[in-house]
N, C-alpha and C positions, 0 to 999 in steps of 0.2 A: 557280289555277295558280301567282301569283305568292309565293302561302304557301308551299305543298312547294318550291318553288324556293328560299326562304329558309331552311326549314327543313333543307334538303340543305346549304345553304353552312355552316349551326351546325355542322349533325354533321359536316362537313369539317374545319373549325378546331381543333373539339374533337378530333379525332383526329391533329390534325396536333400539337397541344398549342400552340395560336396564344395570342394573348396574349387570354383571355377571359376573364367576370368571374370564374369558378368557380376557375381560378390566382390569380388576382389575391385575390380573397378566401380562400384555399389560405395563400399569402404573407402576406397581414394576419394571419390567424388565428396563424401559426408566428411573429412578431415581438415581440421581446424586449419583456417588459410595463416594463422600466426601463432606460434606458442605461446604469448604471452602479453596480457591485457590488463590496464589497469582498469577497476572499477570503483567508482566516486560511490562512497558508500554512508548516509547520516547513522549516526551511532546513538542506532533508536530499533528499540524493540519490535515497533510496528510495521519499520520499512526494510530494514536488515538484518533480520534472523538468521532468513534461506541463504545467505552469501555468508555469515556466521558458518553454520553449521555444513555446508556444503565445503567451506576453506580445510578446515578442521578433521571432516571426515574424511577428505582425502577425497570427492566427489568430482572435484576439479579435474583434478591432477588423474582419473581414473579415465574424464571424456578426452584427455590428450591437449590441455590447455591451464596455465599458468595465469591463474589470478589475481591480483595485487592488490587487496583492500587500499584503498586512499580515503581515512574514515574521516569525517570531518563531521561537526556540534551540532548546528546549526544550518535544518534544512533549505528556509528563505535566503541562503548564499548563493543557492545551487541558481539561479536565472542570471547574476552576475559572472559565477565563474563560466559558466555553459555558453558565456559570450563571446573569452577569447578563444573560442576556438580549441580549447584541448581536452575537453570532455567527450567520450564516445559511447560511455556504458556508464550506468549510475541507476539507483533509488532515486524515486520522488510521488509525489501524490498530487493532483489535480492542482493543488495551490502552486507548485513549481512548476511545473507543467505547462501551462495554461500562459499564463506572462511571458516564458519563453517561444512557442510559438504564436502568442501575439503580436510579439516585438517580430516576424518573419520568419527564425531560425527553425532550421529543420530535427526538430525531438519527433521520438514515436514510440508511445509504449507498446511493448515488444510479448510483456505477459504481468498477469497480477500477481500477487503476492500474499496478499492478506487485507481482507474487511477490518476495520480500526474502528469503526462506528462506534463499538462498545467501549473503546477507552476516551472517548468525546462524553465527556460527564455533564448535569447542572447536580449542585451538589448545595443539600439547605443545611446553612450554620443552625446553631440551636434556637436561635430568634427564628429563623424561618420556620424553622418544625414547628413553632408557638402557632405562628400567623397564618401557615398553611394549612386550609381546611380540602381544600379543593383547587383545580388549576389556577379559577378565576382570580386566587387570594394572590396571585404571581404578581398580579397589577399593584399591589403593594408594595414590591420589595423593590432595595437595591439589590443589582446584581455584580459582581465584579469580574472583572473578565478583559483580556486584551481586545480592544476596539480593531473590527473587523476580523475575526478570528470567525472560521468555520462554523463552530458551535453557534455562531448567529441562526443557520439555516436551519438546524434543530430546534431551534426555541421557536423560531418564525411557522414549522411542520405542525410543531406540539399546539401552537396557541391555534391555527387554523385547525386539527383535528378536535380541537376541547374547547370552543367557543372564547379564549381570551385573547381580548385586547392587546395587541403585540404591543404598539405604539405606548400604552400607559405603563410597562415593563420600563423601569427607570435600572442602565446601564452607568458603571463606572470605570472608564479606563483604567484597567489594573494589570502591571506584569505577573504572573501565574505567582512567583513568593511575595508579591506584596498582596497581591488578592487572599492569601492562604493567613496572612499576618492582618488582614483587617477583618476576617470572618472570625478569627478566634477573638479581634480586639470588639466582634457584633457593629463596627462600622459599616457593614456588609449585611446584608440578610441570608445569601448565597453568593455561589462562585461557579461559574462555565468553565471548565478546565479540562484535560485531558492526562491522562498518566505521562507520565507518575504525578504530575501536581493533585491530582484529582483523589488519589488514594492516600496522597498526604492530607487535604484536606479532611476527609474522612476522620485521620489516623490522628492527625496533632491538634486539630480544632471542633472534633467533634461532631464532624458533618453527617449529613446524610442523604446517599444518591436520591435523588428523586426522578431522574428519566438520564439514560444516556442516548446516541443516536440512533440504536438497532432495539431498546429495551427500555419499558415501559415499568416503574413501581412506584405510580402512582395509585392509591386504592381506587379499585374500581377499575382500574384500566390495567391493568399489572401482564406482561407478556409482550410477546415482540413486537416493536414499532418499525418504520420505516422512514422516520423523522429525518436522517442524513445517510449520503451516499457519499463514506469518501473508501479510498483503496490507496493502497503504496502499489505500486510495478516498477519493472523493471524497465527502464528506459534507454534508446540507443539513438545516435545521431544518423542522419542521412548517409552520411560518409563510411559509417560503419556497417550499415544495410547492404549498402551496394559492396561494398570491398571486401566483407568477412563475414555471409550469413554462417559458415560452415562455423565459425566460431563464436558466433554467437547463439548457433543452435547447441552447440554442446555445452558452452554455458546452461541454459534453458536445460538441459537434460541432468545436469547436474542438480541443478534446483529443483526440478521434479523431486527428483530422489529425497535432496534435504527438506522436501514438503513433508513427504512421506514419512520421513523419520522422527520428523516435529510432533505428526500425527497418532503418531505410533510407539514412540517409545521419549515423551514428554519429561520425565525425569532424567534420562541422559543430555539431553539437547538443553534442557538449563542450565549447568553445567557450562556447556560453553558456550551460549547467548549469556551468561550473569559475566563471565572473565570477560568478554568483549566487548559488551557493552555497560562492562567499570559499574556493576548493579548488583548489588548482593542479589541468593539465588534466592531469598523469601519474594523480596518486591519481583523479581524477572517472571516467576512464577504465577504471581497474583495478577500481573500485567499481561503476561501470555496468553492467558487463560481467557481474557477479555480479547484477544484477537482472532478472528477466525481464518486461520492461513490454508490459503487455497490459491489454485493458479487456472481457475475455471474461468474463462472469459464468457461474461454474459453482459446481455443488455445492458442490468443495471450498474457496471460500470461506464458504461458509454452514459447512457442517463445522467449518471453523475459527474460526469467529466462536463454534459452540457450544460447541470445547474450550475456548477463551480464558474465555467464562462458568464454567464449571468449573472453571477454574483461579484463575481469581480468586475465586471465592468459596473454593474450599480453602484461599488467603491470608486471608480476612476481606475482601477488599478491596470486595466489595460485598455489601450487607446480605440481598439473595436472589436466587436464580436467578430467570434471564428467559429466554424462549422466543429463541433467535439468531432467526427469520424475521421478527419484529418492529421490527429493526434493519436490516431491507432495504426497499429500496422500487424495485422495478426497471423502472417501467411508462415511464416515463421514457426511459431507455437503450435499452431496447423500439421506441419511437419513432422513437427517433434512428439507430439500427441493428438491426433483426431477429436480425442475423446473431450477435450481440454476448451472447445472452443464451442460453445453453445452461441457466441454471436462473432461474425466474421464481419472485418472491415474491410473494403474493398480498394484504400487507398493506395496510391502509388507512391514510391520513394522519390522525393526531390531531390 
């Protein structure tokens, strides 16, 4: 008698979710395999906000794991340094990404972060507002713009949705402040640029948007496009896959959270994305605002990761095409939220 009488109290507790061993070893199994990680972070609004505000809020340090911002300027570093070997956790966007595992190395974004589409600007100086009636008047202009910069595959969408001549679009090699310094000098007609340069354009030359990659203001067509697919995620090495998912899921769980809080209460989170990322809170604000931060994995990031492959190899810039689904790794985020994963990659860790 006194058995089933014990055995009734088990299946009680357990139903009640009482503090039993099978939680308890639930909890060990899920805890972080290391306290403490550094994470390679570009000190840019569009790819490290959620590691911003997640540091800050104390979001880290809540899943049982010690984060170490390692912020550095200048994203096209990240395929150089990811080569010796001491990178495991980091921001980047298909243009890093993609050269990395071309050259072999084992990268796998792990979750997204935030649509940027909208801060990929074409932006017409006051001579182009003159000249532009309509797309086709594009075949007119100079544009300025760094040669091979993403915002190609936007203008390349725009002229194929609106009948213009890509090829008669006359480009001028311009780093983003010398493009910004020949649009106000009308050397330029417009400028392809991305924030902040894009809203200084605007702001000190007098520009005016005329399409970004997710949005459309051009007359007549005004409303959302689908011109450019790019995203920032969070990306981790092979070596970190296999040795420490428990800590990079709580990573991931943390960043949920600073999703959440970005979404939700917009006015505190500027605040410390403007101190971190060295940006007064007017511009951090105006540039936010154009990011859409989410950690939903869908298609159309996979999509994007395989025009980017294509695009960069039409540069030269990587020696051959690679499969985009190999570059994901989404069992992970899977984990950490169901709900979070509208497209699953089925790749395995090398």
């Amino acid at each position: 008698m006194w058995i089933r009488i014990l055995f009734a109290a088990v299946l009680l507790v357990l139903d009640l979710g009482g503090p039993w061993p099978p939680n308890v070893s639930l909890v060990y199994a899920q805890k972080p395999e290391v306290a403490e990680i550094d994470a390679w972070l570009v000190r840019d609004l569009q790819m490290s906000s959620q590691f911003a505000v997640a540091d800050k809020m104390g979001y880290f340090q809540a899943e049982g794991v010690k984060v170490n911002p390692r912020w550095y300027i200048n994203g096209p570093e990240l395929p150089s340094m990811w080569g010796a070997g001491n990178i495991h956790l980091a921001t980047a966007t298909a243009t890093m990404v993609v050269p990395i595992a071309a050259s072999g190395q084992a990268i796998y974004n792990i979750a997204p972060q935030s649509d940027i589409a909208g801060t990929q600007q074409v932006v017409l100086g006051k001579k182009g507002q003159e000249i532009v009636r309509t797309p086709k008047d594009l075949e007119k202009l100079k544009i300025g713009m760094p040669k091979g910069a993403s915002l190609t595959m936007a203008i390349q969408a725009m002229a194929k949705d609106t009948g213009v001549d890509f090829s008669k679009i006359q480009f001028v090699n311009l780093a983003p402040p010398d493009a910004i310094i020949a649009l106000a000098k009308g050397d330029v007609d417009a400028v392809a640029l991305w924030a902040p340069w894009a809203l200084n354009a605007v702001k000190q030359a007098g520009g005016k948007v005329y399409f970004t990659g997710n949005r459309s203001f051009i007359p007549g067509k005004e409303g959302q496009v689908d011109w450019l697919h790019v995203h920032a995620g969070v990306v981790a090495s092979g070596d970190m896959l296999k040795k420490n998912p428990n800590t990079l899921k709580a990573v991931l769980r943390a960043l949920e959270k600073a999703t959440a809080k970005i979404n939700s209460d917009r006015e505190a989170v500027v605040k410390i994305v403007s101190a971190e990322m060295k940006i007064d809170e007017a511009a951090t604000r105006d540039i936010m605002a154009l990011n859409i931060y989410s950690m939903e994995m869908t298609d159309k990031i996979y999509r994007g990761m395989g025009e980017f492959v294509d695009f960069l190899y039409s540069l030269n810039r990587i020696p051959q095409k690679i499969a985009p689904e190999g570059m994901f790794y989404t069992r992970l985020l899977k984990e950490v939220d169901p709900k979070l994963v509208r497209w699953e990659s089925k790749t395995e860790v090398k």
